[in-house]
C-alpha positions as a printed Julia matrix, in Angstrom:
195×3 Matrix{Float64}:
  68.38   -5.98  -128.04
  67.77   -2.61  -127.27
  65.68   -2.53  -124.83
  67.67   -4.79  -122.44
  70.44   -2.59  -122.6
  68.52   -0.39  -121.61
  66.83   -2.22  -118.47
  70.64   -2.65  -117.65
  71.91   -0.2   -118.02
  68.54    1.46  -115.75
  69.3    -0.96  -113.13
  72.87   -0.04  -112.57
  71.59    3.18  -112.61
  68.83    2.96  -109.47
  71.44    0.41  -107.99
  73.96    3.52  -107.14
  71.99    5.75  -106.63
  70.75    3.88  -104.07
  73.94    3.21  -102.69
  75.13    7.14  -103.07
  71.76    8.09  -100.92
  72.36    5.51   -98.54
  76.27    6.56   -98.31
  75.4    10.28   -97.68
  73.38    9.34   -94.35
  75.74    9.18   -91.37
  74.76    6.25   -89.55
  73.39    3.49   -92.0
  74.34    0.15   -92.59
  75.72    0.32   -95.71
  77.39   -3.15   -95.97
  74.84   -5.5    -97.29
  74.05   -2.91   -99.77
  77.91   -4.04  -101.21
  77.91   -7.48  -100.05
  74.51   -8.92  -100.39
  76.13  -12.7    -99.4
  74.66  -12.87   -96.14
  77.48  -12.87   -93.71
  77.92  -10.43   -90.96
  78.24   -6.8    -91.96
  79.16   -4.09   -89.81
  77.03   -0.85   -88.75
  78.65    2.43   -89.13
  76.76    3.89   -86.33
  78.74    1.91   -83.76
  81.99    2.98   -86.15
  81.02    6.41   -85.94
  79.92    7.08   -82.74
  83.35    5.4    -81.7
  85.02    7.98   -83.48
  83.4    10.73   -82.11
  85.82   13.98   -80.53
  84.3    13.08   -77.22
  85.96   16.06   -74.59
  88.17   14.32   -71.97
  90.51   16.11   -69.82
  92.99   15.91   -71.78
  90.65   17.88   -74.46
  90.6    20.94   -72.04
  94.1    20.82   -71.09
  94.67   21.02   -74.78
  92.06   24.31   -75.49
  92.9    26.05   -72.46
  96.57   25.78   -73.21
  95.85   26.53   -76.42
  93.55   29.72   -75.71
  96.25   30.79   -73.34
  99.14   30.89   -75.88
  97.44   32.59   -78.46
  98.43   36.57   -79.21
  95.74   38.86   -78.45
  95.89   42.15   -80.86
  93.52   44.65   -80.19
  94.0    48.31   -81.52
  91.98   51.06   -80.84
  90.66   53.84   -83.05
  92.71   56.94   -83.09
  90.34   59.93   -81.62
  90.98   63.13   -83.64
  88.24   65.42   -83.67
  87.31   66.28   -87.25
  89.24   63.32   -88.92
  87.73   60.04   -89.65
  90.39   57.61   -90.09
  89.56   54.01   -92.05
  92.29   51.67   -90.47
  92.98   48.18   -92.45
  91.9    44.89   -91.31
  95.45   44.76   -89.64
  96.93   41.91   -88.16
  94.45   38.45   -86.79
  93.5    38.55   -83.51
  93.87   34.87   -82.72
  93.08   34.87   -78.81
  89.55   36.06   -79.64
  88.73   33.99   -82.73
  89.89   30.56   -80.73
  87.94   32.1    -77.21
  84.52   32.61   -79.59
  85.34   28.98   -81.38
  85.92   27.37   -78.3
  83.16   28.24   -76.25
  79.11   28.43   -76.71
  77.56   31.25   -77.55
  75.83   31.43   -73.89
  78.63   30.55   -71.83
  79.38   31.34   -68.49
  81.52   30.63   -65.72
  83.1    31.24   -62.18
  86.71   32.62   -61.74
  87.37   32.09   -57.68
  84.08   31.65   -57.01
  82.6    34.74   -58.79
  80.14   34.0    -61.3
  80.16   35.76   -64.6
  79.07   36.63   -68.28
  81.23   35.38   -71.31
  83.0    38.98   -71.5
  83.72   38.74   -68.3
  85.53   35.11   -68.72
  87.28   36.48   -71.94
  88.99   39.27   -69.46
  89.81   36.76   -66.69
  91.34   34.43   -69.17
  93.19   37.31   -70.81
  94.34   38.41   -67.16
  95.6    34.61   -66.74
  97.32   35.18   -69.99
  99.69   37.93   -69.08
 101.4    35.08   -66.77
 100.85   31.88   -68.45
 104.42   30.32   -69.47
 103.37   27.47   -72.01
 107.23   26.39   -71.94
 106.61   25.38   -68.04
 103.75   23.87   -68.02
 102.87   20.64   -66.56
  98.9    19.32   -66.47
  97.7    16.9    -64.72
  93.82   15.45   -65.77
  91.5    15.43   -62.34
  88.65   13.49   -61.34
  84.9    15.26   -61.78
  83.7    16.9    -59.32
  80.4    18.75   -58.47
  79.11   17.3    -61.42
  81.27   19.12   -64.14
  82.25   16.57   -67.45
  85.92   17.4    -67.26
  88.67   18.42   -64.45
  91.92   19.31   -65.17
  95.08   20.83   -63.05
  97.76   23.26   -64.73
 101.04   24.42   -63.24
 103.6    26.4    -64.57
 106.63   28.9    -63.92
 105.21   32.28   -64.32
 106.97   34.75   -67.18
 109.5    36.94   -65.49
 109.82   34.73   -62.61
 110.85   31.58   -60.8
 107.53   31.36   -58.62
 104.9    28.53   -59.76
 101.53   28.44   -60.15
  98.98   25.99   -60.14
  95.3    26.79   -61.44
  92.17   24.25   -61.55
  89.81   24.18   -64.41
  86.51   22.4    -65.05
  83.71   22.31   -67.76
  81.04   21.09   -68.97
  80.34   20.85   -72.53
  77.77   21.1    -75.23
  77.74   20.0    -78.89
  76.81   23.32   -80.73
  77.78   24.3    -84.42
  78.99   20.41   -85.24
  81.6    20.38   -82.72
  81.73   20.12   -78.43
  82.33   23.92   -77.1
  82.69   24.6    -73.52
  79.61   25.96   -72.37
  80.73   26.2    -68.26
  84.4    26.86   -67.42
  85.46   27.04   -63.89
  88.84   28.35   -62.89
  90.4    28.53   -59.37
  93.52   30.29   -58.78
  95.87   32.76   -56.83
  93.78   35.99   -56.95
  97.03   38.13   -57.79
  97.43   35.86   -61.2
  94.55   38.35   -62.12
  95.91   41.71   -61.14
């Protein structure tokens, strides 16, 4: 008696942990695993791939908007000769943290035509900052152009006045650190939204 209990209880055993091993890989067809009765099952690759954050348009819209709302803090270190000064960790800078989560590591883009570094598109952005009005603003998702995944328009009322403006952005994207970052960003604006 024993020993059958014991082929059981085995066989229960391998049986999930084959199903655990197969349930830890993403894209496996797990169904007939449960079912075994020979009807249709259904493949969670398809399910998956479906499910996918695939960047549309509306995707940028979102992270630009986003990007453009957020405080920047910076504070620089006081410069007494003779005194070293340890500030605290002080307050989250949240425009950097969602600018270095949103885009690649290598990214680059054109403001107006000129082509530049990802420093330099952290300044530009911060420059369209200063008169970004997120309470205003109006997008509208574009058609692709010259190649570039996703196209988007955004207009608002600038802070401090009644004048509005209208910028275009485009990107491509690349799937880096298990989520899509914008790897190109393209802006075109008024030049004296970056004065």
């Amino acid at each position: 008696m024993l020993p059958r209990t014991l082929l059981t209880l085995a066989t229960t055993v391998t049986t999930a942990s084959h199903l655990f091993v197969h349930a830890a890989e993403p894209c496996v067809n797990t169904l007939p695993l449960l079912a075994q009765s020979g009807s249709r099952s259904i493949n969670t690759c398809s399910l998956t791939e479906a499910m996918a954050d695939q960047p549309t348009p509306e995707w940028l819209q979102q992270r630009l908007s986003e990007l453009l709302a957020s405080p920047y803090i910076h504070f620089t270190q006081p410069k007494v000769p003779g005194l070293h000064l340890r500030m605290g960790p002080g307050p989250i800078d949240l425009f950097s943290t969602r600018f270095t989560n949103m885009f690649t590591q290598d990214a680059k883009g054109t403001v107006n035509g000129q082509e530049m570094d990802k420093a330099a598109l952290k300044e530009h952005l911060l420059k369209l900052q200063k008169r970004y009005n997120k309470d205003s603003l109006n997008c509208t998702p574009q058609c692709s152009e010259e190649g570039h995944q996703l196209c988007t328009k955004m207009a608002w009322t600038q802070k401090d006045s009644e004048s509005e403006t209208e910028i275009k952005a485009s990107a491509t994207t690349k799937h880096e650190g298990g989520t899509y970052r914008i790897d190109t960003l393209h802006i075109d604006c008024p030049q004296h939204l970056l004065s």
